[in-house]
C-alpha positions in Angstrom: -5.0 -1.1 -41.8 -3.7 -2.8 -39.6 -2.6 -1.4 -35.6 0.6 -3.7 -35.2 2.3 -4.9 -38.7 4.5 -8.3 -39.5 7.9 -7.9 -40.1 10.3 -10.5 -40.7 11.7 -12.0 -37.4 15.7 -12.2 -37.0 15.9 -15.7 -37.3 14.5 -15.7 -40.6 16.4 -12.2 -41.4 19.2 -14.1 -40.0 19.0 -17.6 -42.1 18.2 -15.6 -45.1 21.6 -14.2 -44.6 23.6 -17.2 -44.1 21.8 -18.7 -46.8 23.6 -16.7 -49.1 27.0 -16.7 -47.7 27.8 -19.7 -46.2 26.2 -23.6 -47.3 23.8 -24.4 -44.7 22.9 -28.2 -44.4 20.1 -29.8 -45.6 18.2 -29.5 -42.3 19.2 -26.4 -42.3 17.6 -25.5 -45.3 14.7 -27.0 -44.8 14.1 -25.1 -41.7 14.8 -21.6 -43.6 12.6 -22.7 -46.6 9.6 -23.6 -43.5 10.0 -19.9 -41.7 10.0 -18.1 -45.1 6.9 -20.0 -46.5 5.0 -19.4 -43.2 5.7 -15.6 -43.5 4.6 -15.7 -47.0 1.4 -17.4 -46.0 0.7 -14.8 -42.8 1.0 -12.5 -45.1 -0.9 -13.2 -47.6 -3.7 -13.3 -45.0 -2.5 -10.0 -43.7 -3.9 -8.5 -47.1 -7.3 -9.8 -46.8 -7.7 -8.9 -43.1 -6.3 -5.2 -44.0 -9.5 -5.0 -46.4 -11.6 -5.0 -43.6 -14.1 -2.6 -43.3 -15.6 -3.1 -39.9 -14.4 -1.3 -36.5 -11.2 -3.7 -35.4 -8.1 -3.4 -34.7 -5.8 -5.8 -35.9 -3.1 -7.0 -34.4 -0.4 -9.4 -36.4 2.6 -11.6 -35.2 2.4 -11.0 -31.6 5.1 -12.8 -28.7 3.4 -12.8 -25.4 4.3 -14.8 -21.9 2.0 -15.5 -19.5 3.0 -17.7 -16.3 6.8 -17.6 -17.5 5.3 -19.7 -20.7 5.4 -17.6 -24.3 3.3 -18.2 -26.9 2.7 -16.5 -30.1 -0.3 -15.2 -32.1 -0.2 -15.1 -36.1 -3.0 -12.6 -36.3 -5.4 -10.9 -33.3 -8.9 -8.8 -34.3 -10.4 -7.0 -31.7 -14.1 -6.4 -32.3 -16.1 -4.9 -30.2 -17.4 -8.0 -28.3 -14.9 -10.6 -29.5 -11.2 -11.1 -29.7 -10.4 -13.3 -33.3 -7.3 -15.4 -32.8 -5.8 -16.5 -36.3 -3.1 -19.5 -36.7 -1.9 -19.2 -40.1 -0.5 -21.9 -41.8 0.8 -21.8 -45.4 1.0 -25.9 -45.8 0.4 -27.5 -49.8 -0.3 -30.9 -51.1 -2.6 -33.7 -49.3 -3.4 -34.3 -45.8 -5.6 -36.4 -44.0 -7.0 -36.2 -40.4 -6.8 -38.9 -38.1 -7.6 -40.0 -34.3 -6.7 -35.9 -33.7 -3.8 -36.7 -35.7 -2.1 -34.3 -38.9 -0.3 -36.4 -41.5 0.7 -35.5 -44.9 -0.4 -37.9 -47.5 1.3 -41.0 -48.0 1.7 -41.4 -44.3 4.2 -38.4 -42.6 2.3 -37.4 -39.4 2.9 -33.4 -38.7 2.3 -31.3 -35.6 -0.9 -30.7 -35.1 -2.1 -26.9 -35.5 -4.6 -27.2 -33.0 -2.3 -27.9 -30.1 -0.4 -25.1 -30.7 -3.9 -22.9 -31.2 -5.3 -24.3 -27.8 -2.3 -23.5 -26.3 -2.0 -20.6 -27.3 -5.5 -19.6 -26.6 -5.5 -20.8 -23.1 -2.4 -18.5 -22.2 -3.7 -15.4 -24.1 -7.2 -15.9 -22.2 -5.4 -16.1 -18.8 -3.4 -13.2 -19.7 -6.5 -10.9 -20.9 -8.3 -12.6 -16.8 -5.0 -10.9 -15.4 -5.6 -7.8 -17.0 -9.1 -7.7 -15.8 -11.1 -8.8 -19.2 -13.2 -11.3 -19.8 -13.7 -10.5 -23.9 -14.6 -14.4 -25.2 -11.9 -15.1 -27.6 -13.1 -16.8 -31.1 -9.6 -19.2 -31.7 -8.8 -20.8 -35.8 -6.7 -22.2 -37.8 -6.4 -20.8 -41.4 -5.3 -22.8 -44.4 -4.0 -20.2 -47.1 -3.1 -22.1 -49.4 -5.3 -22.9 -52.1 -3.2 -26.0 -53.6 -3.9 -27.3 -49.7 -6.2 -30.5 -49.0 -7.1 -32.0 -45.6 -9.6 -35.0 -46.0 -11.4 -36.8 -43.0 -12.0 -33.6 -41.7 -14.3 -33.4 -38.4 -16.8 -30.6 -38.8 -16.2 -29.7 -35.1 -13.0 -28.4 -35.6 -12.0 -24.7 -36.0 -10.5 -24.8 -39.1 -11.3 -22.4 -42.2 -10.4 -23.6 -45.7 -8.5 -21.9 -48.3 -12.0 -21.5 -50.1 -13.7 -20.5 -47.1 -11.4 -17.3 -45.8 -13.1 -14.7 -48.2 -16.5 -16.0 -46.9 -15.4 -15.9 -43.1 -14.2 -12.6 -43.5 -17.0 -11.2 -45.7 -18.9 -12.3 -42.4 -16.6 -10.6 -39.6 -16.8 -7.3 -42.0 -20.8 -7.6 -41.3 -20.5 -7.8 -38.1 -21.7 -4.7 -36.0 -18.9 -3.4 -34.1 -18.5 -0.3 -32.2 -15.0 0.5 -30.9 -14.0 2.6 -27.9 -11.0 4.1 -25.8 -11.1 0.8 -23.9 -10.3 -1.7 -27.2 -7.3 0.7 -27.9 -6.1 0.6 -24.4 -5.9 -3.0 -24.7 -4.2 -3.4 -28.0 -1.9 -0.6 -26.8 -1.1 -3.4 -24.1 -0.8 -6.2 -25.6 1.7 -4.4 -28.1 3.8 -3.1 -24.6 3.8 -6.9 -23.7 5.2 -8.0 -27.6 8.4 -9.7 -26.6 10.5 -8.4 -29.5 13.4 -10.4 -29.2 12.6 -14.0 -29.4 14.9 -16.4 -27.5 13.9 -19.4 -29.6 16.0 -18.8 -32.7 17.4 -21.9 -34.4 20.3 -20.8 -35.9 23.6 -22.9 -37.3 26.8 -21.7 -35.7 28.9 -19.5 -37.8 31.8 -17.0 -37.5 32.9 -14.1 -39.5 36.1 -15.9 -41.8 33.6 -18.5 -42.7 31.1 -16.3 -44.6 31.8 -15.3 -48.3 32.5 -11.4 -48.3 31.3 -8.7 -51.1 27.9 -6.8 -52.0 24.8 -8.7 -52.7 22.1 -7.2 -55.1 19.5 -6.5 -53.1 16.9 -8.1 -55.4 19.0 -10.9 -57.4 20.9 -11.7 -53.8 24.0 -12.4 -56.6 27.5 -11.6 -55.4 28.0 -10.3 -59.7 28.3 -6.8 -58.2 30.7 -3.6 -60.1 31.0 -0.2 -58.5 30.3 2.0 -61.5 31.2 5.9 -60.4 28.5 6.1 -57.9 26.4 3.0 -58.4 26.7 -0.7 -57.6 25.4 -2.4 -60.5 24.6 -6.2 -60.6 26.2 -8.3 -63.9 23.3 -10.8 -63.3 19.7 -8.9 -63.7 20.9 -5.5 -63.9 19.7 -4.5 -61.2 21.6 -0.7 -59.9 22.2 0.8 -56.3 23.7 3.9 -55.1 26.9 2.5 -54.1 25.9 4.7 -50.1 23.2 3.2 -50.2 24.3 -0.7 -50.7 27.2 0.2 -48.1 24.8 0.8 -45.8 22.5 -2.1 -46.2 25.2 -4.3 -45.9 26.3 -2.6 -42.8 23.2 -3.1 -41.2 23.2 -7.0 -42.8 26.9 -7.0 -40.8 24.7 -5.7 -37.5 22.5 -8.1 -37.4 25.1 -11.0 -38.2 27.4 -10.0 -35.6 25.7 -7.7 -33.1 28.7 -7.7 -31.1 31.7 -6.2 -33.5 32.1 -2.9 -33.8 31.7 -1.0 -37.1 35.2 0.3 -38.1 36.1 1.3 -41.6 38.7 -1.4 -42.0 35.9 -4.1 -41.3 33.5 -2.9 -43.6 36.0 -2.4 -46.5 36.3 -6.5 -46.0 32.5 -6.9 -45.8 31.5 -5.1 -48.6 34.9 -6.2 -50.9 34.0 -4.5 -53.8 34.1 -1.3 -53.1 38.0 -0.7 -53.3 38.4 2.6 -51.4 38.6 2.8 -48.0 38.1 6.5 -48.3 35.1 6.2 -49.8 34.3 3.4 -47.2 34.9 5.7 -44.1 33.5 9.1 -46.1 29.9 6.8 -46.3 30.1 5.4 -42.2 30.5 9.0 -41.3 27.7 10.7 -43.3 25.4 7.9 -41.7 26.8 6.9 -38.9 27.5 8.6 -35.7 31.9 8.5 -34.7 32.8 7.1 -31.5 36.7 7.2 -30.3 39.5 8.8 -32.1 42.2 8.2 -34.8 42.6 4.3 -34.7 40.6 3.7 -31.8 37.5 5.1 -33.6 34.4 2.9 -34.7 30.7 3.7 -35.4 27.6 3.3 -34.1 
C-alpha cells in the first residue's frame, strides 16, 4: 500500500471540466488529452508498486521546492538503504534515441525524460543534504506502455522498458529491507513539504456565462439528464444518481471552477438546470452545507 496516494491534480480536474462545457482549442485539447494519459500511465505503475512485498514506503506524485526551484516526483520508494525515484511516462508508438536526443519516429524531437529526471534528482538530493541525509537515491525513467518502442537505445541510460518493470520490481521486492522510526519520519517530511497547490496550471480563460449549464452523468459525462422523483437518470447509458447526491457533485464541480463565488441557492439552481425546484435546490445545500448570512444575504459554505 502505498504511504502517500495519486490523486488527480486541479488542472487536469479542472480541463476535464471545461472539456465538457465549453470547446477548448485544439492545443487545448491536446494538452488535456497529455495530463490525463500521464495519470493513466502513473497509475498504472501505482498497481504494480502497491504489490510489493518488501519493507518500503511508497510515496506517489509528490511537489517539492528546494532553493526556490520545484520539482516533482512521479513515484518515491524508500528502502531501507535506498531512496527509488520513478519518472513515469505513458508515451506509445516509435522513438529513436539520438546525440541525447528524444524524437518520435518520423522525425518530431520530444523533451527529453532524463533532463527532467536529473533535475529532479539533483534538487530532491540537496533537499534530503538539508535535512541531514545522505540516503543514495537510485533515479529512472519507466516506460508503461507496452505498445512503446525506443531504438538506438544506450545501455547506460536509466531507463526500464515496458517488458522490464515486472522484472525490476520482482528484484526491489528481494531486496532485504528493514524499516525503522527514522524512514517514517522522513516520508512524514517529505509529505509536510508536498506543495499541494501547484502554481503551474495551464488553463484557457473562461467565465461563468460561457460554460453550458445542467447535470452531467457522472460516468457518460452526457448532459441527457431527467430528474425522475428522487433520481437523476441519464437518457444516454442509463446510468441513475440520487438527484442530492448529483446536486452535490456538481456543487463541488462549481467550487473548483470558480473558487471565488459564493454558493447561493439561486446559483446552483442555474448550474445544475435540470432540477426545476429551487426548494428542493436550497432543502439539498442545507442538509450538506453549512448556512452563512441571513434571508437574501445567505450563501453556503
Amino acid at each position: 500500500m502505498s504511504y502517500k496516494s495519486r490523486t488527480e491534480s486541479a488542472e487536469l480536474l479542472i480541463l476535464k471540466l471545461l472539456n465538457t462545457r465549453m470547446s477548448l482549442s485544439n492545443n487545448e485539447k491536446q494538452h488535456y488529452f497529455n495530463l490525463k494519459k500521464g495519470y493513466k500511465g502513473e497509475k498504472i505503475f501505482d498497481s504494480l508498486t502497491e504489490n510489493l512485498q518488501c519493507e518500503c514506503i511508497i510515496l506517489n506524485d509528490l511537489l517539492l521546492k528546494q532553493n526556490n526551484t520545484m520539482f516533482q516526483i512521479d513515484s518515491l520508494i524508500i528502502t531501507s538503504e535506498t531512496i527509488y525515484f520513478f519518472e513515469v511516462k505513458n508515451y506509445e508508438g516509435d522513438y529513436y534515441y539520438e546525440s541525447d536526443r528524444l524524437y518520435k519516429k518520423p522525425n518530431s524531437e520530444i523533451n527529453n525524460p532524463l533532463n527532467q529526471l536529473n533535475r529532479s534528482e539533483s534538487l530532491l538530493r540537496q533537499l534530503l543534504q538539508n535535512l541531514g541525509l545522505n540516503t543514495p537515491i537510485n533515479a529512472s525513467v519507466v516506460f508503461i506502455n507496452p505498445e512503446f518502442t525506443l531504438y538506438q537505445t544506450p545501455l547506460n541510460k536509466p531507463f526500464i522498458f515496458p517488458t522490464q518493470v515486472n522484472r525490476y520490481l520482482k528484484n526491489l521486492h528481494k531486496t532485504s529491507s528493514k524499516l525503522n522510526g527514522k524512514h517514517k519520519l522522513l516520508a512524514d517530511k517529505l509529505i509536510s513539504l508536498h506543495i499541494k497547490d501547484s502554481p503551474f496550471k495551464l488553463l484557457p480563460s473562461y467565465d461563468y456565462d460561457q460554460l453550458r449549464k445542467g447535470i452531467t452523468c457522472v460516468k457518460c459525462t452526457s448532459f441527457s439528464m431527467s430528474v425522475e422523483g428522487r433520481k437523476c437518470v441519464c437518457k444516454e447509458c442509463g446510468q441513475v444518481e440520487l438527484v442530492a447526491i448529483a446536486v452535490m457533485r456538481n456543487v463541488k464541480e462549481f467550487k473548483l471552477l470558480f473558487p471565488n463565488r459564493r454558493i447561493t441557492t439561486n446559483v446552483i439552481h442555474q448550474w445544475c438546470k435540470v432540477v426545476t425546484s429551487k426548494k428542493r435546490i436550497r432543502r439539498i445545500l442545507e442538509k450538506n452545507l453549512k448556512i452563512v448570512g441571513v434571508h437574501q444575504w445567505s450563501y453556503y459554505e
